[in-house]
C-alpha angles and dihedrals in degrees: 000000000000124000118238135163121233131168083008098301135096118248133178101237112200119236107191122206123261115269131288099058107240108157085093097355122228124287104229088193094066090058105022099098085041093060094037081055094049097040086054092055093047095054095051090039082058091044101049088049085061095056088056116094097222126039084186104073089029081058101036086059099039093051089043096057101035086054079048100050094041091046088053097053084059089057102266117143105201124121144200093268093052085052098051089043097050092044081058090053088248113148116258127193098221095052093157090054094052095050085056094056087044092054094051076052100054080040092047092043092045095051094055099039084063098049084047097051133074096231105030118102127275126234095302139137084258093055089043095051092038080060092037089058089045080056102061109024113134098351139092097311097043098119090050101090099271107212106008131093115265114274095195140041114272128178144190129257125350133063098278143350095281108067094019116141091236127006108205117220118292123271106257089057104050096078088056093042088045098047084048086051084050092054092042092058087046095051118121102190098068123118094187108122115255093250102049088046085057094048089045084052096052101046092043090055097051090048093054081048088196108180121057084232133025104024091131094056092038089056095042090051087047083065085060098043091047087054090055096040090049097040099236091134132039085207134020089256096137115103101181098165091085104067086040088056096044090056097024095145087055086048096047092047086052098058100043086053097069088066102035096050100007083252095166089145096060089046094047081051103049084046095052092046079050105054088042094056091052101046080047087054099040089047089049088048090048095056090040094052095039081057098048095044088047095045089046094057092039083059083039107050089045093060116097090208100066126093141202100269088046087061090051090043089054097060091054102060102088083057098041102031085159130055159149117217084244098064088049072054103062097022095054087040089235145111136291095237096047086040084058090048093045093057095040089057099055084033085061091053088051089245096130128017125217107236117193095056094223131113086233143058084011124183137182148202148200096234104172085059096049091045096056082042081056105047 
């Protein structure tokens, strides 16, 4: 702890230590079955995404509802279907929440495109504020210096620093915490396993609380971007926000242990449980959906009334749930009347559902599929 003033009143601000904890060091038997757990799931998590013929609507689905979970811990509303419906240029109520959601995505997007590519960065403070300043463009926060550093003290709960719940570390410390956290993450003499590094990461980062707004969702999408550094996925599946915002308090609690009593070990172990109970979900939403989507063309191919461009149309749906038959249109490079034709044929087989009730302005949607995304 250092003392600072900030807004006229004396806090204690919290440094934290460099990683990895030393001071004591870290108990590897408190975590160790934990990470053994968690490594398991991965890895048939891993294994049941190679046995899908297509990563890109596994992965259409999976990044869609992780940008959703971690967006809901910070207070937005939206939900899959607002999503669907606003890709599909349907109106939606809460349009600010959505473009939230729709933000964490093109940050989301624009982190793993550049650990994908050649020449895109590595894991690095400029790759983390370029996606900091995706994430707030133009959406509550964007007058909080989107991708730049904090300039002033914050803090977290109360009404002012003075009686906040924790004070991060002051202003003119977070760019050297945060180049120590890069090395650390850079570091190839470390025997800590992968996932406990991710779950130090994450903990130190919100800790540093770097950014005056977003700091929840950025160190939730650095859990993605350390998977795939540290190859842990094949493909960014996990959505892990949504067992931290089913048991956010206790989140919350463990994180705020590793300052308070120096706890790194509960934390690593609630984030370990974590990251096993959702590989275990999304590998039991891959094979439900793989069964729905096979069981729905086979439907599909024995009916005499389907054509070509329904099939087509078909395996676009899990990465299209929501649609107009103009968008079959331009997307199948068709024509309206065989478009229509195309979705009445797969709206006959009960497939897709049309979804406003009118003659007119119509739009659909591939429900089932929605509904096993939403569980």
């Amino acid at each position: 702890m250092i003392t600072t003033t900030t807004l006229g009143e004396s806090v204690q601000a919290f440094v934290p230590h460099p990683l990895p904890p030393d001071t004591p060091p870290l108990q590897p038997d408190a975590y160790g079955a934990a990470n053994r757990a968690a490594e398991l799931a991965l890895a048939r998590l891993n294994g049941v995404a190679g046995l899908v013929p297509s990563e890109d609507w596994l992965l259409y689905g999976a990044v869609r509802k992780e940008a959703l979970l971690t967006s809901q811990i910070e207070g937005t509303q939206a939900t899959l279907d607002d999503l669907f419906d606003n890709e599909a240029g349907l109106e939606v109520s809460n349009a600010d929440d959505v473009e939230e959601v729709t933000n964490y995505l093109r940050a989301f997007r624009f982190v793993h495109d550049n650990l994908r590519s050649e020449s895109g960065l590595p894991v690095s403070l400029r790759l983390i504020c370029d996606a900091h300043r995706l994430l707030l463009d133009g959406v509550r926060g964007a007058g909080k210096q989107p991708g730049e550093l904090r300039r002033s003290q914050n803090w977290i709960g109360g009404t002012r620093p003075g009686n906040a719940v924790f004070v991060p570390p002051p202003p003119e410390r977070v760019a050297a915490l945060l180049t120590d956290l890069e090395r650390f993450i850079h570091a190839e003499n470390s025997d800590l396993p992968p996932l406990v590094k991710v779950a130090l990461v994450h903990a130190q980062f919100e800790t540093i609380h770097p950014f005056l707004d977003g700091n929840g969702r950025m160190g939730r999408l650095l859990i993605s971007t350390l998977m795939e550094h540290w190859q842990l996925m094949q493909a960014p599946l996990l959505y892990i926000s949504g067992y931290l915002k089913q048991h956010q308090v206790e989140y919350y609690r463990r994180l705020s242990g590793t300052r308070t009593e120096g706890d790194w070990e509960s934390w690593i172990a609630f984030f370990l449980d974590g990251v096993a109970v959702a590989a275990a979900q999304a590998e039991h939403t891959i094979v439900d959906l793989a069964t729905l989507i096979a069981n729905d063309r086979r439907r599909l191919l024995e009916s005499p009334k389907a054509g070509a461009i329904a099939y087509r149309l078909f395996e676009s749906l899990p990465m299209m749930p929501r649609f107009t038959v103009e968008q079959v249109k331009q997307r199948l490079t068709t024509t309206y009347p065989t478009a229509n034709a195309a979705v009445k044929a797969l709206s006959d087989l009960g497939i897709v559902t049309e979804m406003t009730g009118q003659r007119k302005n119509r739009s659909f949607g591939y429900q089932a599929y929605i509904a096993l995304l939403s569980r």
